[in-house]
N, C-alpha and C positions, 0 to 999 in steps of 0.2 A: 504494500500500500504506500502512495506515495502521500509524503506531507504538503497537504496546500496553506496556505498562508489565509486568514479570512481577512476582506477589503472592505472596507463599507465604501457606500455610494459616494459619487461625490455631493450630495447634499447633504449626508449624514454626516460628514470628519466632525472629530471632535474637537473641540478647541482648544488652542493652545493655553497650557499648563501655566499659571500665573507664576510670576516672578518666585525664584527660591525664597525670598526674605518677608512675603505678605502669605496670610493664610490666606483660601480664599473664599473663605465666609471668616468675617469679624464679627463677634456679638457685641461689641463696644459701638458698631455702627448700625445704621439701620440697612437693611439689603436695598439694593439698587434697583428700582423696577423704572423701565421708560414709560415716558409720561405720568409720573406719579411723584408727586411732591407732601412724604407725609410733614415736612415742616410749614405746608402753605394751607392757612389760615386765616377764611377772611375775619370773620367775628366770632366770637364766641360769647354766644347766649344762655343766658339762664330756662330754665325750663318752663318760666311763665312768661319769658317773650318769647319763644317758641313754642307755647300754645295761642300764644296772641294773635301770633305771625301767621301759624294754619288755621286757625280761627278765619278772621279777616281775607284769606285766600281760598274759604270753601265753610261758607257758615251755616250751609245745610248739616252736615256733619255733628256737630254741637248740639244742634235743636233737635235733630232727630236721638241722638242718645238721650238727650234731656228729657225727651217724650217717651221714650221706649220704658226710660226706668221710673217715670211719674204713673205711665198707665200700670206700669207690672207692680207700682208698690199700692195703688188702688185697688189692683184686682189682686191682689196678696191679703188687702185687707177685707173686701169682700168674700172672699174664699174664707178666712178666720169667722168672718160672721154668719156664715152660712147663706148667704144670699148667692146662690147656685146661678142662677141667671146673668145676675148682674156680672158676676167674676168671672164666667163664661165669655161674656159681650169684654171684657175688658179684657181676658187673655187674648180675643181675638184680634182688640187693638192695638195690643201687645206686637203681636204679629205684622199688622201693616206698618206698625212705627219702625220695625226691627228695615223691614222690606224696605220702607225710605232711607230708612240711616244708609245699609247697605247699596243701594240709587245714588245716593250720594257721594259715597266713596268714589265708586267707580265711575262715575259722572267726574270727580273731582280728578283720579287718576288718569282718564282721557283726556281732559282740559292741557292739565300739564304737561303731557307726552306731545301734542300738538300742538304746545306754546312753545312760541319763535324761543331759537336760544339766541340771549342777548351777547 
């Protein structure tokens, strides 16, 4: 049997071996990726101006949670009172307010995806 030698492709070669004197990952650095700048930072906000910020850029979202957990704590309490009907009619409200919040999201996620980038 004869010995063959294995070749990779020419789009596979591997890269040249980093200088003997640098390792070539540093943990004292961060790793290099192109086009990525983990030191680039425009602001940094606190978490109630970045509610404020998604607020004001999709304020469906807000109102419809605010609905969702007003109607479910109504009909939590009618349920506790035994008022079957009523807690019924308001799980079912339950449900549309869920169904909008959700509308909104995804209304909201569209919007953005096909807003110009500045």
């Amino acid at each position: 049997m004869a010995a063959t030698t294995a070749r990779a492709p020419l789009g596979e070669q591997t890269p040249p071996s980093p200088s003997s004197g640098s390792a070539p990952l540093d943990p004292s650095q961060p790793p290099l990726i192109e086009g990525f700048s983990p030191l680039q930072r425009l602001n940094d906000e606190t978490v109630k101006e970045k509610f404020l910020r998604k607020a004001k850029e999709n304020p469906f979202v807000p109102i419809g949670c605010l609905g969702t957990a007003g109607v479910l704590m109504f009909g939590l309490r009618a349920f506790h009172q035994n008022k079957a009907k009523e807690s019924q009619m308001l799980m079912r409200g339950r449900i549309f307010a869920q169904g909008f919040t959700v509308a909104a999201i995804v209304v909201g996620i569209l919007v953005t995806a096909f807003k110009p980038k500045q």
